[in-house]
GUGUTI-599819 format. One line per 10 residues: their letters; for each residue x, y, z of C-alpha. Coordinates in pm, 1 decimal. Example, Ala and Ser with C-alpha at 12.3 -4.5 7.8 and 13.67 -1.06 7.14 Angstrom:
BEGIN
as> 1230.0 -450.0 780.0; 1367.0 -106.0 714.0
END
This chain:
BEGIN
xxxxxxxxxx> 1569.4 -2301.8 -1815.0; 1799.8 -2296.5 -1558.8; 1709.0 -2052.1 -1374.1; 1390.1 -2186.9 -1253.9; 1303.1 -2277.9 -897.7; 1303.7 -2699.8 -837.1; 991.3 -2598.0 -659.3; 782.1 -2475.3 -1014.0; 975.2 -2701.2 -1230.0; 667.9 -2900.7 -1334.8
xxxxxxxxxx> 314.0 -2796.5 -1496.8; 154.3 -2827.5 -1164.3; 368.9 -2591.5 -1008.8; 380.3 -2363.8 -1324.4; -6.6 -2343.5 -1244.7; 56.5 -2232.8 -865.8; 231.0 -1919.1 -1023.4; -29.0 -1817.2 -1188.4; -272.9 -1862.7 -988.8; -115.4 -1676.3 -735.6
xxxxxxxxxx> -64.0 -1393.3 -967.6; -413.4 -1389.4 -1025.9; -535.9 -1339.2 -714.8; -309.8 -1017.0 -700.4; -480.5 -905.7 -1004.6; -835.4 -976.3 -878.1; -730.9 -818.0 -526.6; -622.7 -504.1 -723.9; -960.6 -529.6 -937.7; -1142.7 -562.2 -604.8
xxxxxxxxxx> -972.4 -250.1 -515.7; -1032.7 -56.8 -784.1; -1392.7 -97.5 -856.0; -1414.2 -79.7 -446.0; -1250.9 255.5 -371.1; -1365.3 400.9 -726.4; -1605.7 626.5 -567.7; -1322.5 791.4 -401.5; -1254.5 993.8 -682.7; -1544.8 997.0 -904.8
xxxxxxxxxx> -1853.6 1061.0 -683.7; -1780.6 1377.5 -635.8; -1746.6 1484.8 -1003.6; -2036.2 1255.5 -1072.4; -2261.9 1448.5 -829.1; -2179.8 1765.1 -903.7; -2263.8 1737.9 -1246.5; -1865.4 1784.9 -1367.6; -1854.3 1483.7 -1552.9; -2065.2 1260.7 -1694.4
xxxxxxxxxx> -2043.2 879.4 -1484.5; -1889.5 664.9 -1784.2; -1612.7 993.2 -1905.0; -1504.7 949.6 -1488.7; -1493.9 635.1 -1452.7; -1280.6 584.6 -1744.5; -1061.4 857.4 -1678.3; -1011.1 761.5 -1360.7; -919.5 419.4 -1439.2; -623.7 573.0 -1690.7
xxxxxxxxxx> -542.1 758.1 -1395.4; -507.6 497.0 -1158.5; -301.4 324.2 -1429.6; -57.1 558.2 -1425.8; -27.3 616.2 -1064.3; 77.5 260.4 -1009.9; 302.1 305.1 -1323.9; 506.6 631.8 -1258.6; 421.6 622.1 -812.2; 786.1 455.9 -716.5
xxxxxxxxxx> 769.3 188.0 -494.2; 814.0 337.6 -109.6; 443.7 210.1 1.0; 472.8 -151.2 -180.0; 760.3 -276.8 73.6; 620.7 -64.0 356.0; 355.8 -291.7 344.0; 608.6 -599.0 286.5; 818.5 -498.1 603.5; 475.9 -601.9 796.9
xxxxxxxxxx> 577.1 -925.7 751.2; 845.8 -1083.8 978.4; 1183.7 -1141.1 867.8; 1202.4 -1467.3 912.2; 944.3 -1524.4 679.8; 1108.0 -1238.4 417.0; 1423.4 -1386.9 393.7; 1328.6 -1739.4 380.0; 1010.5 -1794.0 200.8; 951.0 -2079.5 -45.6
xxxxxxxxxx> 745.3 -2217.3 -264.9; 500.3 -2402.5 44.0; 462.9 -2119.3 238.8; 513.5 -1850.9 23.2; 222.2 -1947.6 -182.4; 52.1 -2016.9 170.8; 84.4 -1647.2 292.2; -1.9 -1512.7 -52.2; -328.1 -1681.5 -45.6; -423.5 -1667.1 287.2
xxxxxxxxxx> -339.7 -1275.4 319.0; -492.7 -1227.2 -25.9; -828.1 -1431.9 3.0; -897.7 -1280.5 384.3; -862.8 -901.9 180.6; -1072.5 -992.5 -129.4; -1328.7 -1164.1 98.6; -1381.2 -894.0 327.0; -1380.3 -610.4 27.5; -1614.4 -792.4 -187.8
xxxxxxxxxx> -1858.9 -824.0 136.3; -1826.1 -460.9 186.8; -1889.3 -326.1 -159.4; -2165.6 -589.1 -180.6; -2286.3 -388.8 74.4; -2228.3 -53.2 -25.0; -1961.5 37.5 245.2; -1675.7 263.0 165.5; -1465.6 33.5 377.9; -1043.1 30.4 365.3
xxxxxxxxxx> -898.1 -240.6 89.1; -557.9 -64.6 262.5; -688.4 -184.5 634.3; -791.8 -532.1 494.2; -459.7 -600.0 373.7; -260.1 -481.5 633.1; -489.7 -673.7 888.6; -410.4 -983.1 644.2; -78.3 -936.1 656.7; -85.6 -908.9 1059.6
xxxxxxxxxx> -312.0 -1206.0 1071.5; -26.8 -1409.9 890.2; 244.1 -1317.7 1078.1; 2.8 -1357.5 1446.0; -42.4 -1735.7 1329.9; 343.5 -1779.2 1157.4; 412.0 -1711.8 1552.7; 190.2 -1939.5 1658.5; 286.5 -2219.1 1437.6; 632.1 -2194.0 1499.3
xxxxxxxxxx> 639.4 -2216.2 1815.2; 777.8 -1827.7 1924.9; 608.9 -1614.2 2165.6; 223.5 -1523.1 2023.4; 278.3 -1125.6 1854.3; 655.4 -1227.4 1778.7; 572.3 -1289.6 1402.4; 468.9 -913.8 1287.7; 667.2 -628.5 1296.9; 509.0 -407.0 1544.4
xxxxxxxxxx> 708.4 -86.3 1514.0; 596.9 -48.4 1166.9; 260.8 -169.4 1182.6; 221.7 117.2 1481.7; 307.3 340.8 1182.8; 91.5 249.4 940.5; -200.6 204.0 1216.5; -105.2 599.7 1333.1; -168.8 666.7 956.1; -486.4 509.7 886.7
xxxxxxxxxx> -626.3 652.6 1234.4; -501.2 1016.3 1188.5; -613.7 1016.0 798.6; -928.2 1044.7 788.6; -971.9 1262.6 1125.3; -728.5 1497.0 877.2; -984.8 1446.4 618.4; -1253.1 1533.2 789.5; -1163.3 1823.8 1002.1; -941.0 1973.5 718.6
xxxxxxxxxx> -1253.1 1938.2 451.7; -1471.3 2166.8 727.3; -1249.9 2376.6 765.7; -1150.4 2456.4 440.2; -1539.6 2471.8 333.1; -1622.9 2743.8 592.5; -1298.6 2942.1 485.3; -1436.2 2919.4 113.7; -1794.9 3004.6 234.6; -1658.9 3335.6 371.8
xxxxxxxxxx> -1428.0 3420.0 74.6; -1593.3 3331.0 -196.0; -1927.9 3464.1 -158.0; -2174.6 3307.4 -438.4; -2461.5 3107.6 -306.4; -2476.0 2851.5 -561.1; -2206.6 2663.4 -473.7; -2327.2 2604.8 -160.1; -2625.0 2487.6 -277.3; -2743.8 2144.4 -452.7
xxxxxxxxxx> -2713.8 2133.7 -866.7; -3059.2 2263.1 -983.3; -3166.7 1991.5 -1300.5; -2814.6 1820.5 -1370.2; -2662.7 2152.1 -1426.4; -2256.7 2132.6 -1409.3; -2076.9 2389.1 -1197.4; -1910.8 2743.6 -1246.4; -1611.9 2674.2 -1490.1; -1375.7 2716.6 -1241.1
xxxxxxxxxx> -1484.3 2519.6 -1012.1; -1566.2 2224.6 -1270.8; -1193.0 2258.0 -1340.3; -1086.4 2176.4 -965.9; -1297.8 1945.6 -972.1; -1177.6 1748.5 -1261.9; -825.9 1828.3 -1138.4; -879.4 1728.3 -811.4; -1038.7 1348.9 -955.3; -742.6 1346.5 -1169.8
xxxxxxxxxx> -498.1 1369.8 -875.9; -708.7 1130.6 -612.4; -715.4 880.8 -871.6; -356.9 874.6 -924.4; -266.6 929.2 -550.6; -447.2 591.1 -521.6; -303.4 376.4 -828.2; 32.9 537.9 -659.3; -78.8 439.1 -285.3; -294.0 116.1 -307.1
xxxxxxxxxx> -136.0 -28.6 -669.6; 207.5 -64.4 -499.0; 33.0 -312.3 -226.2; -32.9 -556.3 -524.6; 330.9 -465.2 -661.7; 483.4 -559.1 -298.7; 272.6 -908.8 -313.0; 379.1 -976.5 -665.9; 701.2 -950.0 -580.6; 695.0 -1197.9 -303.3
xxxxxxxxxx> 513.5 -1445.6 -522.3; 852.1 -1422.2 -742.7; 1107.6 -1454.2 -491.6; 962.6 -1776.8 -375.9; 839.9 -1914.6 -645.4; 1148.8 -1819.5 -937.5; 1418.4 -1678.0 -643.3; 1691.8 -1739.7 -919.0; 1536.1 -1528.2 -1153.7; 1396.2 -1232.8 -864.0
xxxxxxxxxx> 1560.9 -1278.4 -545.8; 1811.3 -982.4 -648.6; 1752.1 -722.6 -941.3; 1918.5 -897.0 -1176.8; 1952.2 -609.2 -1395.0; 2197.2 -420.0 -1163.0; 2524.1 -324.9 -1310.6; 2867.7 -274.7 -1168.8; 2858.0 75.5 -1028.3; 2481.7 -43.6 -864.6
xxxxxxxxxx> 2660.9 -353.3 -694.0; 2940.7 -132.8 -585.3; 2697.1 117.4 -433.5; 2568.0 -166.5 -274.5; 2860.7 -308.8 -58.8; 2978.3 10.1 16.3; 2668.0 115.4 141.1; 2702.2 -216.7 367.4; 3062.8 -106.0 509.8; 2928.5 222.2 518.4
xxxxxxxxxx> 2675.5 198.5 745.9; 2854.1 0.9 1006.4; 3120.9 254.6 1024.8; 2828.4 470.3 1113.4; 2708.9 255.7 1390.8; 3034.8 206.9 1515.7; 3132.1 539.6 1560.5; 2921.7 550.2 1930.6; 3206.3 233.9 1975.0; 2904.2 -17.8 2070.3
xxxxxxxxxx> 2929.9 -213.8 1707.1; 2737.6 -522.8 1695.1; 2851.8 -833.9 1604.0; 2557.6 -904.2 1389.2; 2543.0 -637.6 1157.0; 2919.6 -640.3 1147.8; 2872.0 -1013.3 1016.8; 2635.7 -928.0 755.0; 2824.2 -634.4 641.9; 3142.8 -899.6 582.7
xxxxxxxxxx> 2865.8 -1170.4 436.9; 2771.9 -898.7 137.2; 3111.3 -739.7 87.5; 3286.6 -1111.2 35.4; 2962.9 -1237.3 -207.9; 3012.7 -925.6 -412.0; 3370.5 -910.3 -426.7; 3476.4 -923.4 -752.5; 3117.2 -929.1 -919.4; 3034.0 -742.6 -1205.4
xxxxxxxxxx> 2651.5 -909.6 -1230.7; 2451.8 -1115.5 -1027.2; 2463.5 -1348.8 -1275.4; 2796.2 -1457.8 -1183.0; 2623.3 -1597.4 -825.1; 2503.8 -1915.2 -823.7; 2126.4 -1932.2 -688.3; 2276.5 -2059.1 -318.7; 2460.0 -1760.0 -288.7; 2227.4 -1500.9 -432.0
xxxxxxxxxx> 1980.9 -1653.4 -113.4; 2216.9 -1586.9 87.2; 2314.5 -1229.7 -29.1; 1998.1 -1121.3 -7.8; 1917.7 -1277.5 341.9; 2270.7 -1081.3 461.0; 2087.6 -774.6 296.2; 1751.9 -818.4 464.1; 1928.9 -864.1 801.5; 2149.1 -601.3 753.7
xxxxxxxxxx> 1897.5 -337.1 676.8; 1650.9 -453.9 978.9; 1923.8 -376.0 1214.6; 1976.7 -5.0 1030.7; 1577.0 26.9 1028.7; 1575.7 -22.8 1448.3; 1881.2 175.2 1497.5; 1678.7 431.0 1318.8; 1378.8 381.9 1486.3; 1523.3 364.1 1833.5
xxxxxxxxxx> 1680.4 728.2 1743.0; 2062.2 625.5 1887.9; 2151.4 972.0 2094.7; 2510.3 880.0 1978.1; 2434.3 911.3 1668.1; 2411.3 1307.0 1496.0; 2115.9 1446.8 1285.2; 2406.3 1400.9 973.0; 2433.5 1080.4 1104.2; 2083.7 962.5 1064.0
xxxxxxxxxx> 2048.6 1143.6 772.9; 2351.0 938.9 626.8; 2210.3 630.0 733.5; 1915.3 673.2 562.3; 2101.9 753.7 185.6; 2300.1 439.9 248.1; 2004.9 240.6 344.2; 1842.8 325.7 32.4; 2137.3 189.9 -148.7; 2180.2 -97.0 55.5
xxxxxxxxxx> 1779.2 -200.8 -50.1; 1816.2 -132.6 -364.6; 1899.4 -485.4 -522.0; 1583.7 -639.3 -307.5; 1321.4 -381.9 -343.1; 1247.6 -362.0 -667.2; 985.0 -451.9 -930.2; 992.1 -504.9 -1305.8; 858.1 -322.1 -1528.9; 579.3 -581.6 -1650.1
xxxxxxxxxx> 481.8 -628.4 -1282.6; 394.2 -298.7 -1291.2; 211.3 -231.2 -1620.0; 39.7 -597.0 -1469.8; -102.2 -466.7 -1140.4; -173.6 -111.3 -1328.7; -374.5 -274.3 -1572.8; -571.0 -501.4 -1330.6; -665.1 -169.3 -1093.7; -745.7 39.2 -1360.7
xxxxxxxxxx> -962.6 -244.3 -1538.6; -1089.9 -259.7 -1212.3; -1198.4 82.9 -1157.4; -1411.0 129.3 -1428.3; -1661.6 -139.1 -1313.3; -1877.9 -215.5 -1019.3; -1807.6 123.6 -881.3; -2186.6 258.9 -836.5; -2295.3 74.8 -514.6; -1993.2 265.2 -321.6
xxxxxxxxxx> -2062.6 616.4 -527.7; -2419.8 588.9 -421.5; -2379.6 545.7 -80.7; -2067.7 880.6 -96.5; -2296.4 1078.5 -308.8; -2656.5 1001.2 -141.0; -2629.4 836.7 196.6; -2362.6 1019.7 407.2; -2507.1 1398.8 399.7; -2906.4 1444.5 393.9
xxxxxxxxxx> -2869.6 1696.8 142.1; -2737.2 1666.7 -221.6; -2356.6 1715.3 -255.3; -2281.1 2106.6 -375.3; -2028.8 2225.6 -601.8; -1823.9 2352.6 -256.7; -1856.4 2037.9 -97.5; -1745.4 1846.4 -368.5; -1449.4 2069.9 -463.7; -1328.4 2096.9 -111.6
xxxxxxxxxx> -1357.3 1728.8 25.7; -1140.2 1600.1 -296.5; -877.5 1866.5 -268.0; -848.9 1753.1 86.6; -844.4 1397.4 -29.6; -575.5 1475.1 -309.1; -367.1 1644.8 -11.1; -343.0 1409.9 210.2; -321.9 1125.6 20.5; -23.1 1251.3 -195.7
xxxxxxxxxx> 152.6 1372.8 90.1; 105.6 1012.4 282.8; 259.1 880.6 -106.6; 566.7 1060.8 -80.5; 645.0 975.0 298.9; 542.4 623.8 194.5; 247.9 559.7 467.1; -10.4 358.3 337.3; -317.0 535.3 406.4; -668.2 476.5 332.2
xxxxxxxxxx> -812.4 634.6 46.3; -1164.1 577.7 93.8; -1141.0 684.6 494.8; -982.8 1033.0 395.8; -1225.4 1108.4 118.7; -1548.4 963.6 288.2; -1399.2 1136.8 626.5; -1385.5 1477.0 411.7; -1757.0 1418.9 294.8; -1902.5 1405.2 637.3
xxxxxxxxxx> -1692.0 1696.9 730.8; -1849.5 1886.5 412.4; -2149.9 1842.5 582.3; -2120.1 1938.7 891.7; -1984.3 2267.3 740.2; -2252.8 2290.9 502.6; -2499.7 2264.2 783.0; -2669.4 1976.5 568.7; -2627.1 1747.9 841.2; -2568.4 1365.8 819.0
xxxxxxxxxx> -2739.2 1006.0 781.7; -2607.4 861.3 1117.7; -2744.2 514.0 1016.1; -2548.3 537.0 737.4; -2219.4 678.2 884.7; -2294.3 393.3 1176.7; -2266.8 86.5 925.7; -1929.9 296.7 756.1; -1719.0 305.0 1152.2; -1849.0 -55.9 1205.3
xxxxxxxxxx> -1767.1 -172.3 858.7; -1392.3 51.6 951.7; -1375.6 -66.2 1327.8; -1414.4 -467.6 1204.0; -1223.4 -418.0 901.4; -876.6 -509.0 1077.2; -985.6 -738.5 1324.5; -1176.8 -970.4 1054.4; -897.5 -948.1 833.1; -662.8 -1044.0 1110.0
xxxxxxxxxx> -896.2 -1347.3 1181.0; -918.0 -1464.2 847.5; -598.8 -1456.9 749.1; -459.2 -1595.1 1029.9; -654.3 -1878.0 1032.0; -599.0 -2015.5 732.3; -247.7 -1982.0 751.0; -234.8 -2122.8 1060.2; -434.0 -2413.3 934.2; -154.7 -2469.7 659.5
xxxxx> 146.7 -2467.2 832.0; -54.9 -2689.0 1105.0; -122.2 -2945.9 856.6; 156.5 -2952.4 627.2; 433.1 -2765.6 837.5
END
């Protein structure tokens, strides 16, 4: 096989792969059975489906949300991780960061749902990720912070702080509109002996666990997707350091979107030498190529390192906002930025059905510890029909708009968020000793992460360099 890594050319190594690849499918089973609850506690506790029907469901659903979600969140969360470590990981440290980002996540979610705490699998993995790239700094020598990339971890961070204040402000609000237009007591009002709701309602309520649990296989399944797909380009680069399955008119696309975007930034006249030198590095690799398979592995490395570097120039022109540069301009930037990522953020199609498979597995066990505490120990009264139907068409909301603009929020803050704000509308009140251990269990979530992660991979590349 010649297009295997020297790295993984042995039985050994062979094992490293998939080893690695399991722990992405046991971090995505963690996930699933974790944020379950999300979308089936409320149809569980309102009577609208029976527990085994939503869990199932819900796991199909999840399936096909990774399946059919695109891929904007999965390298949101890879552009966490510092360049330098994006365009030249290998086997060593590859499989070092994998592990140490993935085991500091699973850790901290399977202590949580041990625990019945609707805490963030989305804030354990990003604080993972940040933890890595803190100690990559460290370790080689730059200045401590220097290894994550801030701007974008300040957006995902905004996210997962506004989300569930959204959820939970947006859930009351919406429950005291609905108490004073639709004027029938009993939704207000606990299930009386396991009796299901109004017909209506049970139908946004089924609709509304239908679209949750595919927001999140969209949202959270692409995380594992991203990670996969770093396991691959270090571990088999020859094989998935490019999308191999790009034709002609895709690699054209691709270096003129390169040319195209530094006429863009040249137009202010203040081009830079360094993206004008990557721009030359991918239009003379791709002259003349019909497939990737005409590069040699050496040269596909280095087309996609002039690609990564390339488009992290474009991302902080873009995120700087250039006043030299028009709304059209911008705009521009962003099509051909799309087209310039296209051979490096990708994923094939059995990665996908993989981490699919492995969430929605995942969601249809160990889910009742974190529906209990949703369902019983946030609000001091039973969950009503209202309650239930408004805090999961917030949920659905939010989290599909946060999809489609490719944040990576939190799933279980917005819904749990919406809960509590059910309450508060409902005038049930809340369990403060309960809703005390959920903000710790968020507040630590990052920081712990962060720690353990960073740690071990600091240990690593202390030891073996």
């Amino acid at each position: 096989m010649p297009w295997v890594h020297p790295d993984v050319a042995d039985v050994g190594s062979w094992l490293f792969v998939g080893i690695a690849l399991a722990a992405v499918c046991i971090f995505e089973a963690v996930n699933g059975f974790h944020d379950t609850a999300n979308a089936v506690a409320t149809v569980i506790y309102t009577n609208t489906l029976r527990p085994l029907v939503a869990v199932i469901w819900s796991g199909i659903c999840n399936f096909f949300g990774v399946y059919f979600g695109g891929l904007a969140v999965a390298f949101t969360i890879v552009h966490l991780l510092p360049v330098d470590l994006l365009v030249n990981v290998d086997a060593d440290r590859g499989l070092a960061m994998v592990f140490s980002l993935l085991g500091a996540a699973i850790t901290w979610n399977l202590g949580t749902w041990y625990l019945g705490l609707p805490a963030s699998s989305s804030h354990a993995l990003i604080g993972s990720i940040i933890g890595v790239g803190l100690a990559n700094s460290l370790a080689a020598g730059q200045r401590f912070g220097a290894g994550v990339n801030w701007h974008k971890a300040a957006e995902v961070g905004l996210s997962l702080l506004i989300s569930p204040l959204l959820g939970f402000g947006l859930a009351m609000a919406l429950l005291l509109l609905s108490r004073r237009l639709i004027r029938q007591p009993q939704l207000y009002e606990a299930p009386v002996d396991g009796q299901p709701p109004p017909g209506w309602v049970r139908a946004i309520l089924v609709l509304t666990c239908t679209g949750v649990s595919f927001a999140h296989g969209s949202n959270d399944g692409q995380k594992g997707v991203g990670i996969v797909m770093l396991i691959l380009i270090g571990l088999l680069p020859a094989h998935y350091v490019l999308n191999l399955s790009d034709g002609r008119e895709q690699i054209e696309a691709t270096r003129n979107a390169a040319a195209g975007l530094v006429a863009l930034l040249d137009k202010p006249g203040n081009k830079r030498q360094a993206e004008q030198r990557e721009a030359d590095q991918v239009s003379r690799l791709l002259a003349d190529v019909q497939s990737y398979d005409e590069l040699s592995v050496a040269r596909r490395w280095e087309l996609r390192d002039a690609l990564l570097e390339l488009d992290s120039a474009v991302r902080h022109r873009l995120q700087q906002r250039d006043p030299a540069l028009s709304d059209d301009d911008l705009q521009r930037m962003r099509e051909l930025r799309r087209q310039l990522t296209a051979p490096t953020e990708y994923a094939p199609t059995w990665v996908l059905l993989m981490v699919a498979s492995s969430l929605g597995v995942g969601t249809t066990i160990g889910w009742k510890r974190i529906v209990v505490t949703v369902g019983e120990k946030i609000g001091k009264m039973h969950l009503s029909y209202g309650q239930g139907a408004c805090a999961e068409l917030v949920a659905m909301s939010t989290i599909g708009i946060a999809d489609g603009l490719g944040f990576p929020v939190s799933t279980t803050h917005v819904l749990s968020s919406a809960v509590a704000g059910t309450m508060v509308a409902n005038r049930a009140g809340v369990q403060m000793d309960s809703i005390k251990k959920i903000v710790w269990a968020w507040v630590l979530t990052l920081p712990a992460t962060i720690l353990l992660a960073g740690v071990a991979f600091y240990l690593y590349r202390l030891v073996f360099g």
